[in-house]
GUSE-478669 format. One record per residue (C-alpha): residue number from 0; x negated, y negated, z. Coordinates in steps of 0.1 Angstrom, whole numbers, plus 5000, padded with zeros to 4 digits. Example, Ala and Ser with C-alpha at 12.3 -4.5 7.8 and 13.67 -1.06 7.14 Angstrom:
// residues 2
{0; {4877; 5045; 5078}}
{1; {4863; 5011; 5071}}
***
This chain:
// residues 608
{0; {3690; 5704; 5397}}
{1; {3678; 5669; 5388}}
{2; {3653; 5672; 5414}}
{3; {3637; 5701; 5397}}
{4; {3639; 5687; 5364}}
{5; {3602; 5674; 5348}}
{6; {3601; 5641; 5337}}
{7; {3599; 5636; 5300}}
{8; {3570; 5618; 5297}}
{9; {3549; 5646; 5319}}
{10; {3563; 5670; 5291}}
{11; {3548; 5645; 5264}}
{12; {3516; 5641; 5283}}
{13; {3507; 5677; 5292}}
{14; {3521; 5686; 5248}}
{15; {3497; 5666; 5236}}
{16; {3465; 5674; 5262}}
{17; {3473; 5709; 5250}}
{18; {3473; 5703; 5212}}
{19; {3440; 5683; 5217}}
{20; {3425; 5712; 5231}}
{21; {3435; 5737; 5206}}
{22; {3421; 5708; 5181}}
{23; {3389; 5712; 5194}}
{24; {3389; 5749; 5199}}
{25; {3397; 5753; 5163}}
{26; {3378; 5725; 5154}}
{27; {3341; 5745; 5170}}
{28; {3353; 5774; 5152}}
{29; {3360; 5753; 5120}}
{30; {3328; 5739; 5127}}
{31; {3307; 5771; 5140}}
{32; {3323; 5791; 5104}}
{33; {3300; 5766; 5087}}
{34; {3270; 5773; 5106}}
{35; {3276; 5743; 5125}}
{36; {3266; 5740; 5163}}
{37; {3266; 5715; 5192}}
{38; {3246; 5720; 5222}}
{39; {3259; 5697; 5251}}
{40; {3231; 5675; 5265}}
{41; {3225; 5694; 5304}}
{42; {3223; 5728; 5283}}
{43; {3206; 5746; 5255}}
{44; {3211; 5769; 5236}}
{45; {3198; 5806; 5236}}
{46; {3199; 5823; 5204}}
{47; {3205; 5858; 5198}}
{48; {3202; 5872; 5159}}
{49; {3221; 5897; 5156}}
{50; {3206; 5914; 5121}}
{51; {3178; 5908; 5095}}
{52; {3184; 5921; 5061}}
{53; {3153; 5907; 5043}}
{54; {3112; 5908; 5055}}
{55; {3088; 5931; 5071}}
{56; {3100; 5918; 5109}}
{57; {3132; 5931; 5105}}
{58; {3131; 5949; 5143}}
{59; {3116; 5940; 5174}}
{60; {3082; 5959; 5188}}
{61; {3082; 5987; 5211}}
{62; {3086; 5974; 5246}}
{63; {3093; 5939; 5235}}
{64; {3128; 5923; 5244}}
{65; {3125; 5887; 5230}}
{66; {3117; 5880; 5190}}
{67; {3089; 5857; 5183}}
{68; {3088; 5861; 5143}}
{69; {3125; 5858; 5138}}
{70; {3134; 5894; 5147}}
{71; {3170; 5907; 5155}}
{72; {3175; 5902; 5192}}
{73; {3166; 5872; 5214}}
{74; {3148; 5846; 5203}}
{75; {3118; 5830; 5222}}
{76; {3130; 5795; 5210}}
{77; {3163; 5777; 5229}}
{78; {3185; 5751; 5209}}
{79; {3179; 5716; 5221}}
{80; {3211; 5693; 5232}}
{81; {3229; 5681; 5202}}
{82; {3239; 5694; 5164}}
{83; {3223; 5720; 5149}}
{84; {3230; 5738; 5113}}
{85; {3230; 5770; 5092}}
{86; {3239; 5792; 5124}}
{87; {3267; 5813; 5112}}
{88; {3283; 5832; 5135}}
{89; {3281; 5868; 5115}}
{90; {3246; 5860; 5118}}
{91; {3234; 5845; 5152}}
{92; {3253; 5846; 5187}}
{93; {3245; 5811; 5203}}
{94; {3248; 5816; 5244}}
{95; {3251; 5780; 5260}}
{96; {3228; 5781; 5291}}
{97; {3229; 5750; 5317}}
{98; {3194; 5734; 5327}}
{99; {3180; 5749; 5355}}
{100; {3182; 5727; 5387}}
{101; {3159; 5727; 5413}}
{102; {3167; 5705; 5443}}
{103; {3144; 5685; 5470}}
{104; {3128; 5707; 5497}}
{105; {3132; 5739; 5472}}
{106; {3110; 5758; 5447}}
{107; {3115; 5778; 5418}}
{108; {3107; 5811; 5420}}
{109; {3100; 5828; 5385}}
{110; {3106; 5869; 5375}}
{111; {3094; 5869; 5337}}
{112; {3118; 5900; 5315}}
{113; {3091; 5899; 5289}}
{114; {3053; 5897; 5284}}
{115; {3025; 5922; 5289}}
{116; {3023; 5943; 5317}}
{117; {3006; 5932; 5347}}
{118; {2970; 5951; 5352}}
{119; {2938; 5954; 5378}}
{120; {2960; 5963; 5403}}
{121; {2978; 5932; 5407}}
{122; {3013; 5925; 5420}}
{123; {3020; 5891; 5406}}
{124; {3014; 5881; 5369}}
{125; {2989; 5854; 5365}}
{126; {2999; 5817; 5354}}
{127; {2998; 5809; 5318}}
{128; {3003; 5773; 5301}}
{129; {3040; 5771; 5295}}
{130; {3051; 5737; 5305}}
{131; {3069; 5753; 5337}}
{132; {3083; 5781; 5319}}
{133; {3101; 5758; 5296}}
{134; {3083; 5770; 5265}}
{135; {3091; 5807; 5263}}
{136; {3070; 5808; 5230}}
{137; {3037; 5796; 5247}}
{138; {3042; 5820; 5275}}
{139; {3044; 5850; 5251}}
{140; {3017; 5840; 5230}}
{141; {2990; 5827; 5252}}
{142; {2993; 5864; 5270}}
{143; {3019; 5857; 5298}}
{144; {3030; 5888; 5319}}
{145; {3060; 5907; 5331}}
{146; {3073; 5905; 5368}}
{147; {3067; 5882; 5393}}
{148; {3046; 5851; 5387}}
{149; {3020; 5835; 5405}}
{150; {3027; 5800; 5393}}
{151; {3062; 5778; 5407}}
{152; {3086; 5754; 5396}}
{153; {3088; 5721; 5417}}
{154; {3121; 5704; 5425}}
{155; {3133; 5690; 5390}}
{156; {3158; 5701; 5362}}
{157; {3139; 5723; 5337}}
{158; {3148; 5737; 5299}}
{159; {3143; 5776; 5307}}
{160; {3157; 5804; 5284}}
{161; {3174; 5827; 5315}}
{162; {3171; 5854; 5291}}
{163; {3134; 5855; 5293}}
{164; {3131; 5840; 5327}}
{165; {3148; 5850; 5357}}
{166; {3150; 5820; 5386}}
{167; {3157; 5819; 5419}}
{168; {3148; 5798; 5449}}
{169; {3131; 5795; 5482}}
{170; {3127; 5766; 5506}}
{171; {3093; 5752; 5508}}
{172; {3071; 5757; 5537}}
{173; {3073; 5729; 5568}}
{174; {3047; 5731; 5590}}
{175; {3061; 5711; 5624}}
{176; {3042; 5689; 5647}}
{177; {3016; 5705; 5669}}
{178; {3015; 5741; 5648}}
{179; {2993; 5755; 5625}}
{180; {3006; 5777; 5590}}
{181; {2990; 5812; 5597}}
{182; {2985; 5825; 5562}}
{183; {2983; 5859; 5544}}
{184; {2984; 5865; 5507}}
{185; {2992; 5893; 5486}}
{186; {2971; 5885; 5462}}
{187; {2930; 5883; 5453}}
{188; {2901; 5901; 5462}}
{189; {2902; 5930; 5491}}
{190; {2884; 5922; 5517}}
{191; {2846; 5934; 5528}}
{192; {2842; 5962; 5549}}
{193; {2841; 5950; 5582}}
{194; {2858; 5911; 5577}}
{195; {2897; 5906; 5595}}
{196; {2903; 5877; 5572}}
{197; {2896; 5860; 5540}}
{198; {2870; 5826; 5539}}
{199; {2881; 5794; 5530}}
{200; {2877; 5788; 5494}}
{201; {2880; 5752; 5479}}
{202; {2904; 5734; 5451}}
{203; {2937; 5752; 5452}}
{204; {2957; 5729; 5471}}
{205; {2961; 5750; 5505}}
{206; {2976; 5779; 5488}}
{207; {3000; 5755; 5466}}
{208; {2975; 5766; 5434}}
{209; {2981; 5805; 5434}}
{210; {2959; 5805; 5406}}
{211; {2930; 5784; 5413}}
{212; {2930; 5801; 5449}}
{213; {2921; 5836; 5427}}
{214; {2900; 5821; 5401}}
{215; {2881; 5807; 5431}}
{216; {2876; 5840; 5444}}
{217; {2903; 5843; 5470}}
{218; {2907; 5874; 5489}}
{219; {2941; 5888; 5501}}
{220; {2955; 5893; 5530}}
{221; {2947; 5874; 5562}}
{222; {2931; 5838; 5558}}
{223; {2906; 5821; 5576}}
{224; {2923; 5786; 5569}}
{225; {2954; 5774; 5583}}
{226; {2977; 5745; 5571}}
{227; {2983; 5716; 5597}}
{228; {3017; 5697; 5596}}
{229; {3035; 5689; 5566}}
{230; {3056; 5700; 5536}}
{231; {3040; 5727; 5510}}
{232; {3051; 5746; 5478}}
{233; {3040; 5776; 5485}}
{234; {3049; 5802; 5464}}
{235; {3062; 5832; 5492}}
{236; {3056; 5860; 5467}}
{237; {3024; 5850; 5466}}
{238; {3020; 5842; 5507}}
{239; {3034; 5843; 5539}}
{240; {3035; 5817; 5565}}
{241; {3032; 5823; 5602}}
{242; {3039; 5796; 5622}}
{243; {3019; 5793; 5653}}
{244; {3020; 5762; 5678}}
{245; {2985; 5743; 5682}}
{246; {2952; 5755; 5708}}
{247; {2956; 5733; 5738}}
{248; {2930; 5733; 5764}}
{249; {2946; 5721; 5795}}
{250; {2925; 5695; 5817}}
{251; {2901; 5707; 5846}}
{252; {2893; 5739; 5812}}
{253; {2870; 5747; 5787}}
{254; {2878; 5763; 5760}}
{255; {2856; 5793; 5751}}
{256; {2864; 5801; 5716}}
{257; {2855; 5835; 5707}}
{258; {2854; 5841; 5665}}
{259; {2863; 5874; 5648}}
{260; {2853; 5856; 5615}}
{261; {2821; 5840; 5601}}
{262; {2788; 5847; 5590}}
{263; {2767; 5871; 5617}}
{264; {2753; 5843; 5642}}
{265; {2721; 5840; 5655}}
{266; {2716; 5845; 5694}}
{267; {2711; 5806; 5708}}
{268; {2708; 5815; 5747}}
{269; {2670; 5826; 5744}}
{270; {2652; 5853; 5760}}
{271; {2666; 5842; 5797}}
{272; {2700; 5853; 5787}}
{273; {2703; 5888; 5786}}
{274; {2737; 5895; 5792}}
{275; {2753; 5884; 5755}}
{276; {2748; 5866; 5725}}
{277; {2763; 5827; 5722}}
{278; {2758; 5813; 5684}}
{279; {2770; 5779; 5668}}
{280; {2801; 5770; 5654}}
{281; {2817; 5785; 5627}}
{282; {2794; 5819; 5627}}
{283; {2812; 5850; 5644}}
{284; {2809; 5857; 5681}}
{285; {2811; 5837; 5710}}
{286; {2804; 5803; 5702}}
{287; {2781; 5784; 5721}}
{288; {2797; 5747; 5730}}
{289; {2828; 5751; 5743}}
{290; {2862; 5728; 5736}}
{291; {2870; 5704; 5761}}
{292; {2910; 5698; 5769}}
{293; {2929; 5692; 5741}}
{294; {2948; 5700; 5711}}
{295; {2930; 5721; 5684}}
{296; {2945; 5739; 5649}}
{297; {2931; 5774; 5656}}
{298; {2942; 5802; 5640}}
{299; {2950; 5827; 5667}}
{300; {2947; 5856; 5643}}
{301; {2912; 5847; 5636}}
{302; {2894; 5831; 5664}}
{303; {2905; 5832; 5701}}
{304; {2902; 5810; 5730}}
{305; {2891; 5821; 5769}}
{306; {2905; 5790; 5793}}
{307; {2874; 5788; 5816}}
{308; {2885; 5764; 5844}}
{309; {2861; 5738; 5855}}
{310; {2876; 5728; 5881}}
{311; {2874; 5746; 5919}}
{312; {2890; 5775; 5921}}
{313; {2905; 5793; 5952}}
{314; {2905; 5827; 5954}}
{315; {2926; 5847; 5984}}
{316; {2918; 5881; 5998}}
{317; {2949; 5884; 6014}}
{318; {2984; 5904; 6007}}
{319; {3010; 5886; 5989}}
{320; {2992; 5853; 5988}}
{321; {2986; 5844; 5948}}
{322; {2974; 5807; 5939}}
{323; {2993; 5793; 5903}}
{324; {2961; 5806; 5881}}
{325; {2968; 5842; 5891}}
{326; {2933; 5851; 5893}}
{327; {2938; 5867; 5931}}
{328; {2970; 5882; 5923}}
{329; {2953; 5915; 5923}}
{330; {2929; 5910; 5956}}
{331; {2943; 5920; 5989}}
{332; {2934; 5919; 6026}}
{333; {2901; 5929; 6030}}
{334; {2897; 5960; 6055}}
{335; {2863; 5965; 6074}}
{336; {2851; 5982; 6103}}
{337; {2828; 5972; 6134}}
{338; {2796; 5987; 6151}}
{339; {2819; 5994; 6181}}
{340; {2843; 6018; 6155}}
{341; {2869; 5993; 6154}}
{342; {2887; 5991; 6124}}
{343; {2905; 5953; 6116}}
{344; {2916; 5930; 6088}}
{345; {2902; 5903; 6073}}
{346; {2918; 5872; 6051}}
{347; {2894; 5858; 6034}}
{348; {2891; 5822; 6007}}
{349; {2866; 5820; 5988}}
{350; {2864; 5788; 5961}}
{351; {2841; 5791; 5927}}
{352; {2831; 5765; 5905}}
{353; {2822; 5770; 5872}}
{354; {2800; 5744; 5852}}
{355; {2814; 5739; 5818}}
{356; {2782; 5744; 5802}}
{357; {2782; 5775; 5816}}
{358; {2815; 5785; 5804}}
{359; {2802; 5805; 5770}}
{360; {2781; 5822; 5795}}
{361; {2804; 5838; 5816}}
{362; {2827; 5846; 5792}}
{363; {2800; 5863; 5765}}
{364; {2790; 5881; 5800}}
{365; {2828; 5892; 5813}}
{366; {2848; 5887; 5784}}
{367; {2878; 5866; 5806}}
{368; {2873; 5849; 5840}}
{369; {2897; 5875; 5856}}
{370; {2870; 5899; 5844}}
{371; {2842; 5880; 5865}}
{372; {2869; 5882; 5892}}
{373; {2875; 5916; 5894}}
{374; {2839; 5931; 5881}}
{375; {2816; 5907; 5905}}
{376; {2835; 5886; 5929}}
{377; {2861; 5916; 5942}}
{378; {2833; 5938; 5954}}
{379; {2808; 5912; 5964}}
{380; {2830; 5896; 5987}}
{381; {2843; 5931; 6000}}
{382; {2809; 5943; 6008}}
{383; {2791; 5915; 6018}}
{384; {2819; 5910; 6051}}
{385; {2822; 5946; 6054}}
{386; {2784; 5954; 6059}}
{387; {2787; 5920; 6083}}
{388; {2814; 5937; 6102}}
{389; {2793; 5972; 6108}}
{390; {2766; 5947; 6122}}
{391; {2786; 5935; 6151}}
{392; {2813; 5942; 6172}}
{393; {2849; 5929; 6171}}
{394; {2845; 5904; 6202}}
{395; {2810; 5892; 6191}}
{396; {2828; 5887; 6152}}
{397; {2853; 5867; 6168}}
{398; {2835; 5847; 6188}}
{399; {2808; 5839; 6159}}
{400; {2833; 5833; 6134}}
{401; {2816; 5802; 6127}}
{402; {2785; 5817; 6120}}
{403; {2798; 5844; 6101}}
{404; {2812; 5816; 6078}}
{405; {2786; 5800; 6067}}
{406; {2763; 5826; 6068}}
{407; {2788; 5843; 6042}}
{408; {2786; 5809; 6023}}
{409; {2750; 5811; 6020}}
{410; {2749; 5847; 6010}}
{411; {2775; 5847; 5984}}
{412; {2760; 5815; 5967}}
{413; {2729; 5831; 5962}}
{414; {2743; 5864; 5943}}
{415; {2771; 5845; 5928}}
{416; {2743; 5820; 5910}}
{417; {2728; 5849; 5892}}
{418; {2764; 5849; 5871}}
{419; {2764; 5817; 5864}}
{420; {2794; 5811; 5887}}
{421; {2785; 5784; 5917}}
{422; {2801; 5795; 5950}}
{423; {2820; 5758; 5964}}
{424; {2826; 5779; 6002}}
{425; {2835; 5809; 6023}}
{426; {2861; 5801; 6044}}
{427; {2874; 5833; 6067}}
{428; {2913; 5831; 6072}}
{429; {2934; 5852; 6100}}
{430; {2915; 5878; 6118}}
{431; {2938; 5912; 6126}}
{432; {2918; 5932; 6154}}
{433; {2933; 5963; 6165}}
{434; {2963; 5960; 6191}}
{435; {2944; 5980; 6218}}
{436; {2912; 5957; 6214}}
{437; {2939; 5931; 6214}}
{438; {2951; 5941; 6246}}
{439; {2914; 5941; 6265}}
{440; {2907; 5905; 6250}}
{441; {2940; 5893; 6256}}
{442; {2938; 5908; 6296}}
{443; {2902; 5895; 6296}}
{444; {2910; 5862; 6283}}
{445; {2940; 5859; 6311}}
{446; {2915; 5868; 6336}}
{447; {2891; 5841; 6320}}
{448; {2921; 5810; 6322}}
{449; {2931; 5824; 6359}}
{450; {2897; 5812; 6371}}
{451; {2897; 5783; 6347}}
{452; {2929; 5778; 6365}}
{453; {2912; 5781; 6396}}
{454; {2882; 5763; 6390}}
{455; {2906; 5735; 6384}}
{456; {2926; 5736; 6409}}
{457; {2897; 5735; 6432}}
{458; {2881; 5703; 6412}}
{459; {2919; 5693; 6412}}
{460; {2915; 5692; 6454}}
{461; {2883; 5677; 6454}}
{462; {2893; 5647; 6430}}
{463; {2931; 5646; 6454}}
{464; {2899; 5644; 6485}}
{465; {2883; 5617; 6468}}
{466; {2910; 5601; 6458}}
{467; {2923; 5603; 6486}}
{468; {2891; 5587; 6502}}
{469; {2896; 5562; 6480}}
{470; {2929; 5554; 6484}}
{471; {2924; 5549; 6522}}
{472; {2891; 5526; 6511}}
{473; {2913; 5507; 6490}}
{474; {2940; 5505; 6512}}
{475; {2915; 5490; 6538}}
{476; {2900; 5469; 6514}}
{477; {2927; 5443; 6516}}
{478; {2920; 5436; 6554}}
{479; {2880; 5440; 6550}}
{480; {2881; 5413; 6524}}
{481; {2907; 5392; 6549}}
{482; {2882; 5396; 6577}}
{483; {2854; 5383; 6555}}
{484; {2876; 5360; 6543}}
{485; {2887; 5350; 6577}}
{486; {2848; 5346; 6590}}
{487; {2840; 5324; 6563}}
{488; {2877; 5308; 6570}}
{489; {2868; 5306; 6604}}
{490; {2831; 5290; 6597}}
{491; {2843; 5266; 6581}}
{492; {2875; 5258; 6603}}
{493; {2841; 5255; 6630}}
{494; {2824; 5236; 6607}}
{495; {2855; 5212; 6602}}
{496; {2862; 5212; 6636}}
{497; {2830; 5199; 6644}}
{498; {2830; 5177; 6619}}
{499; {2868; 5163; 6623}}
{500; {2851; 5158; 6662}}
{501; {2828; 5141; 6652}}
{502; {2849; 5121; 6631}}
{503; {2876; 5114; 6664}}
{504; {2849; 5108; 6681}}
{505; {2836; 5081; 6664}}
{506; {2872; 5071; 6659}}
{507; {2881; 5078; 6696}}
{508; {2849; 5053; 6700}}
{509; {2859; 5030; 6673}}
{510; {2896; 5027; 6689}}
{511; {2881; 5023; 6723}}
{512; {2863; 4998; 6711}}
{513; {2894; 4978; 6691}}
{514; {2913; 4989; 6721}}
{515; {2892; 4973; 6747}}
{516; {2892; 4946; 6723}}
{517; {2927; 4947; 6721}}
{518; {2932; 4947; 6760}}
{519; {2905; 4921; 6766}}
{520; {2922; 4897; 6734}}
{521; {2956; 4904; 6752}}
{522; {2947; 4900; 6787}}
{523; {2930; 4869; 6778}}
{524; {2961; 4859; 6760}}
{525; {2985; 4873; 6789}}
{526; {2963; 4858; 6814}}
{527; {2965; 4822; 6801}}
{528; {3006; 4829; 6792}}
{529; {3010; 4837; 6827}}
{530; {2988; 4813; 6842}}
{531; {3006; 4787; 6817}}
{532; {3042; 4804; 6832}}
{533; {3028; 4805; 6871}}
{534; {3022; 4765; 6865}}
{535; {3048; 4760; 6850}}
{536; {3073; 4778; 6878}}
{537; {3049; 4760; 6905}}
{538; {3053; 4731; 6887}}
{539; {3096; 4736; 6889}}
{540; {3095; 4753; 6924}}
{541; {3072; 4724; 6936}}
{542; {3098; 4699; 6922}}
{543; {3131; 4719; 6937}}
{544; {3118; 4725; 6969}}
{545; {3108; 4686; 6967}}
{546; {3145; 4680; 6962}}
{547; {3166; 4705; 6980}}
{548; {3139; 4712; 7008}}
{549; {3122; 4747; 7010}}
{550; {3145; 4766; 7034}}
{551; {3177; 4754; 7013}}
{552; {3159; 4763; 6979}}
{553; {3148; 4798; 6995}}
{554; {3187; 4805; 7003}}
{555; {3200; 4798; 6966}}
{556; {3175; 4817; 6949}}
{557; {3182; 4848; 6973}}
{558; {3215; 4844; 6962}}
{559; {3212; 4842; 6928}}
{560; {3192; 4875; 6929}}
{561; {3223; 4891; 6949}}
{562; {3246; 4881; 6924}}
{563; {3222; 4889; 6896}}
{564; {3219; 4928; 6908}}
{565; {3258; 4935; 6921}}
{566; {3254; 4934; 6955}}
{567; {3286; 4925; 6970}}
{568; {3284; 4894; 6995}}
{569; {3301; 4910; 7024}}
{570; {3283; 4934; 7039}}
{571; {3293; 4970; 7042}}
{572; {3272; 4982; 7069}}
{573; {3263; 4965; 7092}}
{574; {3227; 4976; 7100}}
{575; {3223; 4955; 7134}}
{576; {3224; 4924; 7152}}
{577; {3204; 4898; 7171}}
{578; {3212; 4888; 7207}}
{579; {3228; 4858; 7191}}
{580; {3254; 4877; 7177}}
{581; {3240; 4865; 7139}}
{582; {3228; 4888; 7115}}
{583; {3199; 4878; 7091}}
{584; {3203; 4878; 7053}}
{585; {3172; 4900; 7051}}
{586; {3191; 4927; 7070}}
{587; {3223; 4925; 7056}}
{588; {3200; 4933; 7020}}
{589; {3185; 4964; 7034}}
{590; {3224; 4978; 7044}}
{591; {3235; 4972; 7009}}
{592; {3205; 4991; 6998}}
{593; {3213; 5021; 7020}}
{594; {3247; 5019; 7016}}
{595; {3242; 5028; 6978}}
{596; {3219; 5058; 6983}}
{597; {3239; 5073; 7012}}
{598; {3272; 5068; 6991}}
{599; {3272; 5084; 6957}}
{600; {3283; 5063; 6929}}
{601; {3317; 5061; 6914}}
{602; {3314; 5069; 6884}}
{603; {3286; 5099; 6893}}
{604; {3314; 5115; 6916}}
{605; {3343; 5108; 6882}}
{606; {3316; 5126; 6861}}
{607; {3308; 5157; 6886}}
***
């Protein structure tokens, strides 16, 4: 229980809160029985009389809703913020009205309950000076109208009796980056017989000034001027806006603009050009100098824009093949037939340049460059390689494709020029004869490479002859250059020879010579050694035999030389004897001698 119990002084607090309250409460109606009111200071007052017992304006006019000479009903004029008197409440009914608020990026849209009725076939009521609807009183007087108003209220907080003004909101009008503001009033003059859209006019702050755009002589409906990028307070009971993204003109394009708007132009091509009229800028029709790549603020309702490319363009006649632009996407395999009867396809390329001065041309001519496409080049091309093909046969078109291709080149040029449009080349794609034709040129063309096959095979064996020839020549070569080589070799071995001859010759000579010299130097030399030595030995042989007597000197020196040479002393053999019964030394030698040859040595017989 004591959890749920309220703490006293909450009881206290939330007592006296209460009787504060009901002291204010009665103090207002103390205050408001003695005609006593107070306006807070973000309101005002709107005052509604509820009787008038004395003067003529007693009652409000027919059709009028708001009291401007003190009538019974609503007044005109609002009570400021702060204390006003002599209101009693049997009397006047005071309605306390907050000031209206009008945020950033919003407008006040106005719906007047009171004024005079809206005439001349108009649909808005035109704006009257009021200070922004805040002065109800000027509005009336100064002839303000019923219904929807022209003027707006900007963002800000405004003093407005609700009870003569209705207000509502509306965002204002962005216009992006890179679009344009398509506009189309409901409001101003009708339109011309004949004219899509309203001209400019000047001063009325693009379409922010409903009113000066009218006074200006504005026309409604569809307008000639656009508004770029930006923030505008435009009133959209008065207009629409149609956003539209910006005219860009790609690169390797002109931009042909084409105006549905404008004074009537006056034909700038001359007598030459017979084909359309081009005039200048800002008159209606084609216009004459075209718009190079870029951005441009065009309105599309108004004016549009042919993309004339400038730079070459390829064009395919052949089934399913389609470059990016898509100006082929409609051309197809071209079919002709031959002298011969022959009927065969033909894929054909054929690139166009167009000049970009000559881009208003073409298009005032053809309307679109897929018009040129499919008006002049489709049955040009076509016709041009199909009265070629009836000239010839299939072989000869084959074979003279070459020909064919830059005759076509030069032919097409020529009746393309005429149209403004210069021809680049003809180039001739893949050739579909007929699969009997086929057959012959393919059985023909077999036949043609057997003797090609032939033919080289023969010129095959007459370059294996030659080289075989050549191989033997070159294999010979080595021994032919030897034998020259050898010749000369040998000529000059001869001349060496003869020369290394005469050169031991003169040396043979030369060494005779130091021989002889030699022999004669040495004999001379030997000579006188072995005369000196034969002296000598006389001289010592002389002496011995003068002391040991010549028979007894001849015995010792025979013996020496027996010992000296191994003879033994005692005879072997005995070769033979004297009648005396003595043996001479002499023989006894010549017995050792034989006895040596008729006996084989020792050490001979030890060896065999």
């Amino acid at each position: 229980m004591n959890s749920l119990m309220i703490p006293q002084h909450l009881i206290t607090l939330a007592g006296i809160t209460f009787a504060l309250l009901v002291f204010l409460a009665c103090h207002q109606l103390i205050l408001r029985l003695f005609g006593v009111v107070i306006i807070p200071e973000d309101s005002i007052g709107i005052v509604n009389k509820k009787w008038v017992l004395f003067g003529a304006n007693k009652t409000l006019p027919d059709g009028e809703i708001i009291a401007l000479k003190g009538e019974a009903g609503w007044q005109a004029d609002t009570l400021s913020p702060g204390l006003h008197f002599w209101l009693f409440p049997w009397k006047t009914a005071i309605k306390i009205q907050k000031f209206v608020a009008i945020e950033n990026g919003q407008l006040g849209i106005v719906v007047s309950k009171a004024g005079k009725a809206v005439t001349g076939g108009r649909v808005l009521a035109c704006e009257v000076p009021c200070k922004s609807f805040q002065d109800a009183r000027a509005f009336l007087e100064n002839g303000g109208e019923r219904g929807p108003q022209l003027a707006i209220i900007p963002p800000g907080t405004y003093r407005i009796n609700t009870e003569v003004f209705q207000i509502s909101t509306a965002s204002v009008t962005e216009i992006p980056d890179n679009m344009v503001g398509v506009i189309t009033t409901k409001e101003g003059k009708p339109l011309s017989g004949g004219d899509i859209a309203g001209m400019e006019i000047a001063d009325h702050s693009m379409f922010q000034n409903a009113q000066a755009f009218i006074n200006n002589g504005g026309y409604k409906g569809l307008q000639e001027q656009i508004l770029l990028a930006g923030r505008y307070y435009v009133n959209p009971l008065f207009a629409t806006v149609d956003l539209q993204p910006m005219t860009e003109v790609p690169i390797a394009y002109a931009g042909v603009v084409i105006a549905f708007v404008g004074g009537v132009g006056v034909d700038v091509t001359g007598i030459q050009f017979k084909h359309g009229n081009l005039v200048t800028r800002g008159e209606k029709g084609v216009w004459s100098e075209p718009l190079d790549p870029g951005k441009y603020p065009i309105n599309p309702y108004t004016h549009r824009v042919e993309f004339v490319p400038t730079a070459n363009v390829v064009l395919n006649w052949a089934t399913g093949k389609s470059e990016s632009h898509q100006l082929d996407e409609n051309l197809s395999t071209i079919t002709v037939r031959s002298s011969d009867g022959f009927t065969f396809n033909l894929d054909i390329s054929q690139i166009i340049h167009i000049p970009r001065n000559d881009a208003p041309k073409v298009i005032a001519r053809f309307g679109s460059v897929s018009n040129l496409v499919t008006q002049v080049l489709e049955p040009t091309i076509g016709n041009y390689f199909r009265n070629a093909a009836q000239g010839s046969d299939v072989i000869d078109f084959l074979r003279e494709r070459e020909q064919r291709q830059n005759d076509a080149k030069k032919s097409i040029g020529n009746a393309l020029e005429e149209y403004n449009v210069g021809a680049v080349d003809t180039l001739i794609g893949d050739i579909v004869p007929p699969p009997e034709l086929m057959k012959t040129l393919t059985d023909r063309k077999l036949a043609e490479q057997e003797q090609v096959t032939y033919n080289t095979q023969k010129i095959a064996e007459e370059a294996r002859k030659d080289l075989q020839q050549a191989r033997a020549i070159a294999e010979t070569q080595p021994r032919v250059v030897d034998a020259e080589r050898s010749v000369a070799i040998a000529g000059y071995a001869a001349d060496a020879a003869i020369k290394a001859a005469e050169g031991q010759a003169k040396a043979k000579k030369l060494n005779a010579e130091a021989d002889a010299e030699v022999i004669r130097v040495v004999g001379a030399a030997e000579g006188g050694k072995i005369t000196a030595i034969g002296t000598a030995e006389a001289d010592v042989i002389r002496q011995k035999t003068d002391a040991l007597g010549a028979e007894h000197y001849a015995t010792i020196e025979s013996i020496t030389a027996l010992a000296q040479s191994g003879i033994s002393l005692v005879p072997q053999i005995v070769a033979g004897s004297s009648d005396k019964g003595e043996g001479s030394l002499v023989n006894a030698l010549l017995g050792s001698l034989l006895a040596k040859q008729i006996t084989p040595d020792k050490k001979s017989q030890e060896g065999v």
